[in-house]
C-alpha positions as CSV (number, residue, x, y, z in Angstrom):
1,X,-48.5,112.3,-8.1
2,X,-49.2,109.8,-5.4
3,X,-50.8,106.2,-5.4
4,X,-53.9,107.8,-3.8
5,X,-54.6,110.3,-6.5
6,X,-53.8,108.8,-10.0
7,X,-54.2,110.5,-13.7
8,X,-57.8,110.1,-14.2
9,X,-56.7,107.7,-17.4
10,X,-54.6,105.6,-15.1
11,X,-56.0,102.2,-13.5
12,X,-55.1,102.4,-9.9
13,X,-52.3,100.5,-8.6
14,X,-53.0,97.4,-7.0
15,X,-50.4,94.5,-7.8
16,X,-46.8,95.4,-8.3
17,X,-44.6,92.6,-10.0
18,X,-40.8,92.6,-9.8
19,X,-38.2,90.4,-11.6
20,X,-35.2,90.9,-9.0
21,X,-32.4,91.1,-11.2
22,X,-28.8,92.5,-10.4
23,X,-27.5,90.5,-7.5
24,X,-24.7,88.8,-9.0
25,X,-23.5,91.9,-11.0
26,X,-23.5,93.9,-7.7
27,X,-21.6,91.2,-5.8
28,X,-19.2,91.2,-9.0
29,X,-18.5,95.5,-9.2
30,X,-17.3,94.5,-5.5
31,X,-15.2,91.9,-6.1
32,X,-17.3,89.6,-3.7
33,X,-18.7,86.0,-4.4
34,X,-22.2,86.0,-5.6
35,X,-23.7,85.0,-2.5
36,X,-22.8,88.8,-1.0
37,X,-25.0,89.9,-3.5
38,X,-28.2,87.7,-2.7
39,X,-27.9,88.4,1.0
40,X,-28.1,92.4,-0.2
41,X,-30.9,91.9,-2.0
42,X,-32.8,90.5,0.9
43,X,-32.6,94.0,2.0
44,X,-34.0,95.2,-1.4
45,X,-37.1,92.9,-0.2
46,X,-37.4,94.6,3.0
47,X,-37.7,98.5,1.6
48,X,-40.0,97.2,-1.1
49,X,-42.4,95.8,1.1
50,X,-42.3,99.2,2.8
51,X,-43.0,100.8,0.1
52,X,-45.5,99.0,-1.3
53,X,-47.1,99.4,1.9
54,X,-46.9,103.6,1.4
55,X,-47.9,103.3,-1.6
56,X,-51.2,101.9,-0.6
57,X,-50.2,99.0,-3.1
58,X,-52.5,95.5,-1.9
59,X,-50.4,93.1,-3.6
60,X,-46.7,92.1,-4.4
61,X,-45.4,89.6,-6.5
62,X,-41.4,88.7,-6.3
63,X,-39.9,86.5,-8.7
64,X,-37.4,85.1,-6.4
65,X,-36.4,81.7,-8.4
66,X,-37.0,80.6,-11.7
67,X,-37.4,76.8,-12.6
68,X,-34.4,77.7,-15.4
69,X,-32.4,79.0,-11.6
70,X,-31.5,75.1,-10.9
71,X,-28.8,75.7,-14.2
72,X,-26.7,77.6,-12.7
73,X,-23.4,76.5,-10.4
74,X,-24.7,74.2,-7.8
75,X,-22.6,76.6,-4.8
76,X,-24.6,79.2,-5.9
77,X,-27.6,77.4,-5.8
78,X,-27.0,75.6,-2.4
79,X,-26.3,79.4,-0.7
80,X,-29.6,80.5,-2.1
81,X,-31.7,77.5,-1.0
82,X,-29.7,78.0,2.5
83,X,-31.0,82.0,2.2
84,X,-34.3,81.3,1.7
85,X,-34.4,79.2,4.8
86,X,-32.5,81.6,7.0
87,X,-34.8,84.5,5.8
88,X,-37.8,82.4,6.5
89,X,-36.6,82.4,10.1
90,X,-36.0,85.4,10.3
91,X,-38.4,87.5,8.2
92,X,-42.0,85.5,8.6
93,X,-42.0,87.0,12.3
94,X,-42.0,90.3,11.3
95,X,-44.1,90.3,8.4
96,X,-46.9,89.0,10.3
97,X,-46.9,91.5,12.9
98,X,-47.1,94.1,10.4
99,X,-49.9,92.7,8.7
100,X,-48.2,91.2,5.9
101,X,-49.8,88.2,4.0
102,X,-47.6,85.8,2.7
103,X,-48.0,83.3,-0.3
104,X,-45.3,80.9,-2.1
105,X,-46.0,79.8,-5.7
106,X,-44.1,77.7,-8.0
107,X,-43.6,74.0,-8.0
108,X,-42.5,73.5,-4.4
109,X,-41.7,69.7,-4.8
110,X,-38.2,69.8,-6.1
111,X,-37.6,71.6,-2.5
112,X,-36.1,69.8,0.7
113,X,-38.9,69.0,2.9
114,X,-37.8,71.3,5.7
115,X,-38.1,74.5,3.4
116,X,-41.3,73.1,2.2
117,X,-42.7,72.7,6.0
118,X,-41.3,76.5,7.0
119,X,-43.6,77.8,3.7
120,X,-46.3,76.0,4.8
121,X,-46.4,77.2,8.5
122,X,-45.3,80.6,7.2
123,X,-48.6,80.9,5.0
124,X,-50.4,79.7,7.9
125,X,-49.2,81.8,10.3
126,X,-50.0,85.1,7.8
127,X,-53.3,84.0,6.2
128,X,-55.3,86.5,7.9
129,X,-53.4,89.5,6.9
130,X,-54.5,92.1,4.8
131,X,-52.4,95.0,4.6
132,X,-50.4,93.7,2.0
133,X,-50.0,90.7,0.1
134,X,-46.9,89.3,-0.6
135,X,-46.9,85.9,-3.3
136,X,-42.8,84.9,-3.4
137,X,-42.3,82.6,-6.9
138,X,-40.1,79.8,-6.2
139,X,-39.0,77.3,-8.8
140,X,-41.6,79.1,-10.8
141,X,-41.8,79.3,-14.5
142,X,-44.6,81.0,-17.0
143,X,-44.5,77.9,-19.2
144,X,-45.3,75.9,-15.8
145,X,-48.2,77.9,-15.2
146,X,-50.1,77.6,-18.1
147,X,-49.6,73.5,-18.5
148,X,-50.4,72.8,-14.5
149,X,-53.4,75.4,-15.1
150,X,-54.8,73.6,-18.2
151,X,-53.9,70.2,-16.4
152,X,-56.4,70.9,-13.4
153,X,-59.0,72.4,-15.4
154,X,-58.9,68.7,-16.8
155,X,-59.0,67.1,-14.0
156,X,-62.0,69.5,-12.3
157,X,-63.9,69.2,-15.9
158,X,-67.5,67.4,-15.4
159,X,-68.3,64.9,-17.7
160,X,-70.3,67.2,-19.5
161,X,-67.9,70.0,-20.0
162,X,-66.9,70.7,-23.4
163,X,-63.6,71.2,-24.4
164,X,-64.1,74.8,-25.5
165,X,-65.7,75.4,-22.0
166,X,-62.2,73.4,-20.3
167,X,-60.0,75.2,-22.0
168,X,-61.6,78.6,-22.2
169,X,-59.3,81.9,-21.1
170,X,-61.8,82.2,-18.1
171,X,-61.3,78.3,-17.1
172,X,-57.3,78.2,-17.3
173,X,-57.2,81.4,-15.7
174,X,-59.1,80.1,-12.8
175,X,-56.2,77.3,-12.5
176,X,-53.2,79.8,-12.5
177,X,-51.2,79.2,-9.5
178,X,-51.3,83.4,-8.7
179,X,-55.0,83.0,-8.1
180,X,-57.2,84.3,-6.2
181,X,-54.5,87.4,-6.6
182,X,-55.5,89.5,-9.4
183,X,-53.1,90.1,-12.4
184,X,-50.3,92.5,-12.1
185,X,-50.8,96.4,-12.9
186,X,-46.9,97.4,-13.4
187,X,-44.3,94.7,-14.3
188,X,-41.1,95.9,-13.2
189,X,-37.1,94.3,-13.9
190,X,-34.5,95.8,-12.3
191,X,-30.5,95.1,-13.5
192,X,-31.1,96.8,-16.9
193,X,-32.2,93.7,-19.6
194,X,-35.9,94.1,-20.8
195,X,-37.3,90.5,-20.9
196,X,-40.1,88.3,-18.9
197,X,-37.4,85.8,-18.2
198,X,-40.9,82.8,-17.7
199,X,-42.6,84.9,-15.6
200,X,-46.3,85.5,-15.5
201,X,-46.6,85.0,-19.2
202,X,-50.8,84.9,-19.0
203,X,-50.7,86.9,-16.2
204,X,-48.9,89.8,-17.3
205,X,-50.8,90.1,-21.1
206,X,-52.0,93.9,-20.8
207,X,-49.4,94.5,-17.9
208,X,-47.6,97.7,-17.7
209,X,-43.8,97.3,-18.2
210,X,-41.2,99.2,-16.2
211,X,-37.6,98.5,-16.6
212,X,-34.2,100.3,-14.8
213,X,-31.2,99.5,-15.1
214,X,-30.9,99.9,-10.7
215,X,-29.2,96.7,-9.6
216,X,-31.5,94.7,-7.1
217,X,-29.5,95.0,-4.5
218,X,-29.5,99.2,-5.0
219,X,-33.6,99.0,-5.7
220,X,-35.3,101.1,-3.1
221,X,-38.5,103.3,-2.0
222,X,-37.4,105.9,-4.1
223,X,-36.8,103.7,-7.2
224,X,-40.5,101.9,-6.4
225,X,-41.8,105.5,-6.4
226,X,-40.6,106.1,-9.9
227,X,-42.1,103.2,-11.0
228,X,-45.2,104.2,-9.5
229,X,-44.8,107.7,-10.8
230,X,-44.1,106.7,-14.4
231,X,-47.2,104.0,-14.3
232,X,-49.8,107.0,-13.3
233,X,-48.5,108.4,-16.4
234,X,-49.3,105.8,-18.6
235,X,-52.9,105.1,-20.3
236,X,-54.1,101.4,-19.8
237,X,-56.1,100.5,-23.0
238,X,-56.4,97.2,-22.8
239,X,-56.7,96.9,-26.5
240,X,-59.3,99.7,-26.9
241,X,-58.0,103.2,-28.5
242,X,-57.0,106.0,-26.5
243,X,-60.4,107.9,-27.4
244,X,-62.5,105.5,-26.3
245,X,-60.8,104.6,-22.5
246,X,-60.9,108.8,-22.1
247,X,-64.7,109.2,-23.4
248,X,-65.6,105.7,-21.4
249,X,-67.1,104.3,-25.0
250,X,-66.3,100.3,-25.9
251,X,-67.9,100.4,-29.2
């Protein structure tokens, strides 16, 4: 079953989610620091972007750091901020001659000036693309989402707004930091636990969840096609019974 011909009680695939999970485990079954394992799962990125291209998916969300990441030991940390600015280098080029649109989210302030400058330029450079979208979270948390998004529907309210019109589901949802990017179709965690982990918590609410226990770093195309294979399986209901999505009845 491919992306291009789903089951006829599948939505079709649009925006694929991933919480990258796994690289320190992998690094660890080698006996090498963690570090090893984040540079392999750059890689990961690279074949997942392929494949979401294949797949004729039009957007991408990776859940690269969490606003909980800053916890853990600082060397660790330090080699990922140093990543992320090497891979900006490196990958931006290429993404934007293959048509690749590229979008940071998260709460970019707690990052050196530098990196923010390089995601700046990088969205520039890639804002016309639209073969695929790629949004990267960065210092990104769910719980962070929802209070900056109910925040700035305050501050855009006009004085005659009510406060059932300000903090209506359509209003917040307007705020979230993933917009204009529609919500996520199919959830998917590698590294084996089954949790949000802060991410996308409006976002994902009648998201399909797919989880493997494929280390990042060992997360291809053909592990992205299962995912998409298992998703065209599945029946979105969005809180209506299965009768009435096959029969196209609301009521």
């Amino acid at each position: 079953m491919s992306a291009a011909n789903p089951e006829p009680s599948a939505s079709l695939l649009k925006h694929v989610a991933i919480i990258m999970d796994g690289n320190g485990r992998w690094a660890m079954q080698r006996r090498r620091p963690r570090a090893f394992g984040h540079q392999a799962g750059l890689k990961a990125v690279r074949k997942v972007i392929e494949a979401a291209v294949d797949n004729r998916v039009e957007f991408l969300t990776l859940f690269a750091f969490s606003s909980e990441n800053w916890g853990r030991p600082q060397d660790e940390v330090s080699r990922l901020m140093q990543l992320f600015m090497t891979s900006l280098d490196k990958e931006v080029k290429r993404l934007h001659e293959n048509g690749v649109k590229l979008r940071f989210i998260g709460d970019a302030s707690r990052f050196p000036e530098s990196m923010q400058a390089k995601m700046q330029k990088a969205e520039q450079l890639t804002s016309g693309n639209e073969r695929l979208c790629v949004t990267v979270a960065l210092n990104y948390g769910g719980y962070w989402d929802i209070c900056q998004a109910a925040r700035r529907a305050c501050e855009d309210a006009s004085p005659e707004m009510s406060l059932d019109a300000i903090f209506s589901p359509e209003n917040i949802d307007r705020h979230l930091a993933l917009r204009p990017v529609p919500p996520p179709d199919l959830l998917i965690r590698s590294g084996g636990d089954q949790r949000i982990s802060n991410f996308l918590l409006w976002d994902i609410a009648y998201s399909e969840l797919y989880f493997t226990q494929t280390l990042w770093p060992d997360f291809g195309k053909e592990e992205f096609s299962r995912a998409v294979k298992d998703y065209y399986k599945r029946q979105r209901r969005f809180g209506l019974t299965g009768q009435q999505v096959v029969s196209g009845v609301s009521s």
